[in-house]
Structures are given as structure tokens and as C-alpha cells.
C-alpha positions, 0 to 999 in steps of 0.5 A: 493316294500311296503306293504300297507293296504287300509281301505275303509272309512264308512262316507260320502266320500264312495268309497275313500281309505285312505293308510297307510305304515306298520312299521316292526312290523306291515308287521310281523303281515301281514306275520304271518296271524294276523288280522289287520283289519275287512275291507281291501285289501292288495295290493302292490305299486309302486317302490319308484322311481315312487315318482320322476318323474317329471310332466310337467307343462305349463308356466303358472303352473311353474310361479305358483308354483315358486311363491307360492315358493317364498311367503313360503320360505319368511314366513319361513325366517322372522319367523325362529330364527337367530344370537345365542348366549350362554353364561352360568350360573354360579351360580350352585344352578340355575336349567338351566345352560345357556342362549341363545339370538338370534333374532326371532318374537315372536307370534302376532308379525310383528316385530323381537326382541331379544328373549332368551331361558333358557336351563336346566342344566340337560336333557336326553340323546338323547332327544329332548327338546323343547326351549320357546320363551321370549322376553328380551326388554318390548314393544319396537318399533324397526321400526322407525314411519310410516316406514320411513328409511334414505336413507342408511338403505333402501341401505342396506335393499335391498342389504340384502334382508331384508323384515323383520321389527323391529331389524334385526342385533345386536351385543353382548359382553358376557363378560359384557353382553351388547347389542348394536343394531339398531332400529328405526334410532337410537341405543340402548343398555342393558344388561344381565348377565355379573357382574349384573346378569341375568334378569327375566323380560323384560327390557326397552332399552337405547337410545343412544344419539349423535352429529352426523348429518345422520344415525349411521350405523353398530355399533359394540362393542369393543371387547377389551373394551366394554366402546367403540363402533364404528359406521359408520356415513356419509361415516366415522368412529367414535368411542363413550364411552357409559358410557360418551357419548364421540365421536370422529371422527376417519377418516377423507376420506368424506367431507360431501358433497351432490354432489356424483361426489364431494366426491367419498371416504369413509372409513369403508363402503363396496362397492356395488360391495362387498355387491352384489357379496362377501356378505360383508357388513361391511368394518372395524374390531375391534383388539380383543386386547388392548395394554399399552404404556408408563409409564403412561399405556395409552391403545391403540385400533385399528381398521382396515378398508377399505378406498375406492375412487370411483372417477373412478367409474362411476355414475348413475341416478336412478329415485325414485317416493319416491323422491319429490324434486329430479327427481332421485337419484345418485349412484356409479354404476361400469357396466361390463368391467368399473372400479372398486373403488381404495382399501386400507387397514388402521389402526385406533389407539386410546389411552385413559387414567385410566379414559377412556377418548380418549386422542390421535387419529390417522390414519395409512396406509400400510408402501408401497401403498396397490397397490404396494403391492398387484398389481393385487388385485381387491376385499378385499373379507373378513378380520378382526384380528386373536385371539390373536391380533398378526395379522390382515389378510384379503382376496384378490382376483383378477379381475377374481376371479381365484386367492385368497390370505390369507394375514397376515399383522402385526400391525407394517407394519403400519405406521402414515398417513402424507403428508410430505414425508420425514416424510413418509420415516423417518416412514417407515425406523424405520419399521423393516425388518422382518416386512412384509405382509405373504401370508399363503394360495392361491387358485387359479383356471380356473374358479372362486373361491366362496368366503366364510367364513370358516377360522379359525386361532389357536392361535400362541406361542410366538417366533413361526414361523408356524401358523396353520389355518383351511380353506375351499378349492373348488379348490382341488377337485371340493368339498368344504372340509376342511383343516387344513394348517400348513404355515411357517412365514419366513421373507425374509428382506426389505429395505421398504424406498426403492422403491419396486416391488413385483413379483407375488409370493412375500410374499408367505410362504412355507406350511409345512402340509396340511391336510384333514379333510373332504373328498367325492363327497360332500360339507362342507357348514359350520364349528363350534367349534375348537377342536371338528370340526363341519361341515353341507355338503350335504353327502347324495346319489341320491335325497335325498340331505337333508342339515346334520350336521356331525361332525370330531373329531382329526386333525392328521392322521385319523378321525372319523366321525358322523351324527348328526341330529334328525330324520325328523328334518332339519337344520337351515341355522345356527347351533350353539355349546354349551359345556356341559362339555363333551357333545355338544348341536345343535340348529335344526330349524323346517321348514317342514312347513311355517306356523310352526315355532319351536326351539329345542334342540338336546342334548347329542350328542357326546362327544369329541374323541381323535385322533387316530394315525392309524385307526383301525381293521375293523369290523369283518364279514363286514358290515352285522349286522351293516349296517343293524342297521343303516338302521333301522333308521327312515331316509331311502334312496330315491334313487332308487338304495338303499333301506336302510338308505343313510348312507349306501351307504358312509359307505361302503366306510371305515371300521365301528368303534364301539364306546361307548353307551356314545359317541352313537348320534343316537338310533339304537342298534349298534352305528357305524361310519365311519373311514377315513385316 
């Protein structure tokens, strides 16, 4: 029960009430008899539970409620900052020690923009810092006139949901400081930081120029050499150097005809089928590494890519009012129970010279067909290179989605793309036999598998044989979790000239430990950092089902967990790590309200632990005093059945350990979390 105090109102509303809770402070004054007000009645409310029970409404109520629903969920979206990047400061006379990037729409505006916000080197423990918002790009119009796209931004609006205008993606390379994005049919670049220093001012952006007739889509910075771009034009991939302005043609799958029936392959582009049910809109992936050659150092980048034909696929014709001289438009639609496009996976290689001039391009595909070895894989759902360059690794599903792979192909089990066989076979004789495809992960299940994005691989010692990654599985326990699996590389040995028929656990490597590192009734929703292991999930009980950030520290053996969240704050749909030295800071994102919009810091919330080898000795007398300090917190439970905090209820389920008031992220007196085999 709560105590509350009703104060009626001297104006003109004579008669109404106005209610207020009591804070502990306020219902000790009430115990002792201390006088709270002149007028005024004490009464006693309802069981919080009451708050819960759900009105019925007629049809036409709830189209009323789920559309107003919808317009302020939308508000809340095209406003809220989004994509962050850090990239710290080095000058140590400066007052702020990084700055952040990301996308948002500045105020009196309709357009997103690249913003940036400047974070002070020091900040008080706990407290929660307020970022201002300034605009990196000086009046510049990213929505093309009169709001007029080509046909494949307006695709891939709609596939993105997009009802944002301006710029709505961009990629960054922190080394150099470039950004490269795409605005008003065209690209653009600038930069800040890097060699040249940060800048004080809003800049003017570079346009820029090319050759290449239709839409330049999905442009990406080399990784390895930021001289290099790659984009996606006319259903191919190409690759340009900004500072020359020198482009070249890397695939060579679309023949540039207007007829979809008469050129059904692309390659670097993802598929309706993946952009819908995978959220996978980009079909290449940047080597994060380079490589040298020959005598002369001529250095090599790759690119590995989808190649996609669509010529089973079925078409369809849709009408368009847009349209003037055609009547409808013509898709590649594959309908339920019809065929899906043909998929492989290939290399694009380049060299160039001391002068960054491109002197030698080439396509490479798999040294046996994709389909022979993977014969019962539909979709490449997610792929790119781990971070060393040892490996590309790709994720692939089957049909009906019940069976997932985590595939590690090496660069050499790629080989030149030829029409001559018995070149083709000289090629793939030089292969190696150890050189082969290593299935490291599968899941598989009854129903079907949801596709994600937590994987991340540790990098791997040089002649080392296990490789260690961190993956997200569903499949395990009906809750999304993370894991972190050490897998061994043991090649078996093949003949690849040889004709070649894989069985259905072929290529499948024996994992040597699998760990968990979250565990519960709850799921992980996503996963930052590497040492220090972040995860937002949904941990709370009853209806309180508030999005949390939590974060893991130690791989080996026991784990130690803590809430990070600021109180009556929620969590962004992204959260993002920033190292302090020994302090981390998360980004929270304001949205109680649609028409607010606010992006803040939560600074000094815990340091980094070291792993434990067995757990430690629970807290003497049980949960008493401590579960008692963390239910003081501002955030209370609503559930029924609990009257404290909804950490509560979770702690009970291991022992507390104390930590440190350094390592402390919340205020309460006691600092305790919870500790788990």
C-alpha cells in the first residue's frame, strides 16, 4: 500500500485533488505526527497491481491508439541520434579528451546531418553529462531537389524503412579521419582528425566526381587503405582512389541491359529476400588487411563479395502512378515455395603500385563450386573478414532456417576465375591440401533460427590451431546468451582437382570449450567491447520489461555481473564504448517523451575486473542489509509479487559480492552484484 497526501486546490478547479507520492523521508515525518500541510487528507491507494489491468477498447479505440502509436514511435526515431563513433584526442593540453560523430537532425531542421559532440577529459564520477549537439557540414543539402531519388535509393528506402531525409548512413575511417557518405545522388567526403587536426568550424563537404552512368550505392572506405573507396554501380562493383580520381571496374556479372529478364546476376548487392528477412543490405566486405608481393612491394587488397543470378527467379510487374512512359515496373519477386536466386561467394583482388596507381585487377571464386560445397545452403545471412585478414567467414543458413553454420574460408581457397578448364584445374591442384573451408559453429533447431549480429573472433597467434570467438546462441536454452567457443582447426587433407562430394558434416571442426557467459530467463539483445564484455537483455521481472545494459567482466569460469543504467533513463537502440583509461562510458538516449530528444553520458561506471578462478564467499548473514540498499534505488519493481527493486528478485538467485566504491556503478550505499558459476 502507498501512502499519499491530497491537497485540495484554492483556484478556480475547486473541488479536483492533486496526488503526490511520499518519499521515505517524507512517510517518516507522517509516522511521527510532523505537520505536512495545512489542508489535507491521508488516505491509502490501491495495490500497485491495479496500474495493470488492461481496458477493454472497441476496434475503433485500439486503430486510434496503435496509430498515434506508430506517428510517435516515428518522431522518436527520425530524431534520435544514431551510427556513433569515438575517436580520441591526443593533444593533452585540450580540455576534452575525445570526440564523438554520429548522425542526428539538428534543431530547425528536417534533415539528418553528421553531428559531433566534444566529451571533457574530466567528469565526476556518476554524474550524468549532458552532450551539445554541433554540426560538422556548413549548410549543406543532402536531400537531392524536389526529392527526387533514383530507382535504387527509393528500393532501398523502403526496404530500410527509411522516412528520414538528408543523410542517412556514412562510413568513417578514424585513422585518417575521412568520411565518406552519400547525399543528394551523389558521394561526398571530408574529413576530421587524423594528421590534420580537428576541426573548429563547420566545413564544406567534397563532391565526388565520376564516370560511371546511374547511382553510386553503398560506398565504403578501404579499411586497409583509406586512398580507396568501393561502391556498388549498375548492379557491379567498382573501386575508385579519391585522391586521383581513378576508377576501375572490378566485376564484370551485369551487362547493363534495361530488360530484367535479360540480365538477371549482380554482384555485391543483396537480394530482396536478404534485405527483407536477414536485414542485410550490403553484399561485399572490405579485407581489413593488405598484403605485399613480388620484389617490386606491389600491394594487394581484396574484397569479398555475393554473386548473385536471379535467372530462376521469378518476375513481376508492379504498377507505378510515378512512372510516365511505363505502365509498371518489373521486379524479381521469389513468392513462397518458388525458387530462390543461385548464390556464391568470390574474391575481388587488386594491386597497385608506390604511386597508388591500380595496375592489376582480378576475380577469384571458390576452388570447388559454392553449391558443392555447401549443398544445402539457401541464404548467406551475414559475412565479412576477421581482424587480422587470416580468414573471411560467412553465415549460412539453410531453407528452412533450422540449421545455421559459421563457416571460416582462407584467402587461398580462392582461385582465378577462368573459362578454361584445364587452367581451372591447374589453379586448383596448386591449392593446397590443408587448405580448406572450417565449419567452426552450428546451430541448429526444430523451429528456426533468428538471425543476428553478435559474433566476434579473437585474433589468432601465428601457427595456432584453435580459434576463439564469441557467439550469441538461441538454440541452447530458448534464451538469446552469449558464448564464448573455443573451436579446433584440423584439416583433414583434399584432393581439390578431384570431383568432390561433401557429406553433411563435412568441414565441421570439434569445439574444445564452450562457455557461458550470460545465463537466465532473459536475453542478450546485443554485445560491445572484447575484454570487458557488454550486453543490453531484457533481465527484469513481471511487467517491468525495461531494455538494461549489463555488463560481464572475465571469460574463464565465473563471472561477475553489474547493472549499468541511469535511473529513469532508457537505452538507445545502440549503445557505445568509450575507454577512459580504466573507466568506460555509455552513451543513454532520452525518449520518455516524442517530442524530447536528448543525448547523454553516463560516466564512471565501472572499471574493468579481473577474472576469477572460483567464486567467492557469499556475503554473511544473506541478502538482509544489501538487498535492502539496492532496493532503495530509484527504479522499483512492478510487479505485483515484489515490492523492491526488480534486481531483487535475480539477486536472490546467487551470492552478492562487495566491490570496491571505485568499481561502484550505481549510488546506493552498499555497492553489490551478483556473482555466477
Amino acid at each position: 500500500m502507498r501512502t499519499v497526501k491530497k491537497l485540495r486546490l484554492d483556484n478556480a478547479n475547486t473541488g479536483s485533488w492533486r496526488s503526490f507520492s511520499l518519499n521515505s523521508e517524507g512517510a517518516e515525518r507522517m509516522a511521527t505526527g510532523a505537520a505536512t500541510s495545512d489542508r489535507g487528507d491521508t488516505v491509502e491507494m490501491e495495490d500497485p497491481a491495479s496500474r495493470f489491468q488492461v481496458q477493454k477498447h472497441s476496434w475503433e479505440g485500439l486503430r486510434n491508439i496503435i496509430h498515434g502509436s506508430r506517428k510517435n514511435s516515428g518522431l522518436i526515431v527520425s530524431k534520435a541520434p544514431h551510427d556513433f563513433q569515438f575517436v580520441q584526442k591526443t593533444d593533452e593540453s585540450s580540455p576534452h579528451s575525445h570526440r564523438l560523430y554520429y548522425l542526428g537532425m539538428p534543431y530547425g531542421s528536417r534533415e539528418n546531418s553528421l553531428l559531433y559532440s566534444e566529451i571533457p577529459r574530466k567528469v565526476r564520477k556518476e554524474a550524468l553529462l549532458l552532450l551539445s549537439w554541433k554540426q560538422m557540414l556548413d549548410h549543406f543539402q543532402a536531400t537531392p531537389h524536389h526529392g527526387v531519388y533514383s530507382r535504387e535509393e527509393e528500393l532501398l528506402r523502403e526496404r530500410k524503412r527509411l522516412g528520414v531525409f538528408g543523410i542517412t548512413s556514412y562510413d568513417f575511417h578514424s585513422e585518417s579521419g575521412l568520411f565518406l557518405f552519400q547525399a543528394s545522388n551523389s558521394l561526398f567526403h571530408c574529413r576530421d582528425g587524423g594528421k590534420n587536426g580537428f576541426m573548429v568550424s563547420p566545413m564544406k563537404p567534397l563532391e565526388i566526381k565520376t564516370q560511371c552512368s546511374g547511382p553510386r550505392m553503398d560506398p565504403k572506405i578501404c579499411p586497409a587503405d583509406p586512398a580507396f573507396f568501393s561502391f556498388i554501380n549498375n548492379s557491379d562493383l567498382w573501386v575508385a582512389n579519391i585522391e586521383t580520381g581513378e576508377e576501375r571496374r572490378l566485376t564484370f556479372c551485369h551487362r547493363g541491359l534495361s530488360s530484367v529478364l535479360e540480365d538477371p546476376r549482380s554482384a555485391g548487392v543483396a537480394t530482396f529476400v536478404i534485405q527483407e528477412e536477414f536485414d542485410r543490405f550490403t553484399g561485399y566486405w572490405w579485407c581489413p588487411t593488405a598484403s605485399w608481393e613480388g620484389s617490386e612491394g606491389h600491394k594487394t587488397l581484396r574484397i569479398l563479395y555475393e554473386e548473385v543470378d536471379e535467372s530462376e527467379v521469378e518476375v513481376i510487374h508492379v504498377p507505378s502512378p510515378a512512372l510516365e512512359e511505363r505502365k509498371t515496373d518489373s521486379y524479381r519477386y521469389p513468392r513462397t515455395g518458388s525458387k530462390n536466386p543461385k548464390i556464391a561467394l568470390k574474391l575481388a583482388e587488386f594491386q597497385t603500385d608506390s604511386q597508388g596507381k591500380i595496375i592489376l585487377t582480378q576475380e577469384k571464386e571458390l576452388v570447388q563450386p559454392f553449391s558443392t560445397l555447401f549443398p544445402k545452403v539457401e541464404y548467406i545471412a551475414r559475412a565479412g573478414w576477421t581482424r587480422d585478414g587470416k580468414y573471411a567467414w560467412a553465415m549460412l543458413l539453410d531453407r528452412p532456417q533450422q540449421r545455421l553454420q559459421l563457416v571460416f574460408l582462407p584467402p587461398a581457397l580462392f582461385i582465378p576465375t577462368t573459362a578454361n578448364e584445364e587452367q581451372r584445374e591447374a589453379f586448383a591442384r596448386a591449392v593446397p591440401r590443408n587448405i580448406q573451408p572450417y565449419v567452426v559453429y552450428e546451430e541448429v533447431t526444430d523451429v528456426w533460427i533468428n538471425v543476428h549480429d553478435i559474433f566476434y573472433p579473437f585474433p589468432q597467434s601465428e601457427g595456432e590451431d584453435e580459434l576463439c570467438f564469441i557467439r550469441a546462441n538461441e538454440c541452447k536454452t530458448g534464451f538469446c546468451h552469449l558464448y564464448k567457443v573455443t573451436a579446433l582447426l584440423k584439416p583433414s587433407g583434399y584432393d581439390w582437382d578431384e570431383p568432390f562430394s561433401p557429406s553433411e558434416d563435412e568441414f565441421k571442426c570439434p569445439i574444445k570449450e564452450e562457455i557461458a557467459l550470460t545465463s537466465g530467463e532473459w536475453e542478450v539483445l546485443a554485445r560491445h567491447g572484447s575484454k570487458l564484455q557488454h550486453a543490453q537483455g531484457r533481465r527484469d521481472c513481471g511487467v517491468d520489461r525495461l531494455d538494461t545494459l549489463w555488463v560481464q567482466a572475465g571469460y574463464r569460469g565465473y563471472s561477475e555481473y553489474a547493472l549499468l543504467d541511469a535511473g529513469g533513463w532508457g537505452l538507445a537502440h545502440s549503445q557505445h564504448r568509450l575507454e577512459l583509461s580504466s573507466v568506460n562510458l555509455f552513451l543513454l538516449h532520452k525518449t520518455t517523451c516524442p517530442w524530447e530528444s536528448g543525448l547523454s553520458a553516463y560516466c564512471g561506471i565501472v572499471r574493468q575486473l579481473p577474472p576469477r578462478a572460483h567464486p567467492p564467499t557469499p556475503a554473511p548473514g544473506g541478502l538482509g542489509t544489501e538487498a535492502a540498499a539496492i532496493g532503495r534505488r530509484k527504479r522499483t519493481c512492478h510487479c505485483p509479487k515484489h515490492t523492491r527493486c526488480t534486481q531483487l528478485q535475480v539477486l536472490q538467485r546467487a551470492p552478492l559480492i562487495r566491490l570496491p566504491d571505485s568499481q561502484c556503478h550505481t549510488s546506493i550505499s552498499a555497492p553489490w552484484t551478483r556473482g555466477r558459476r
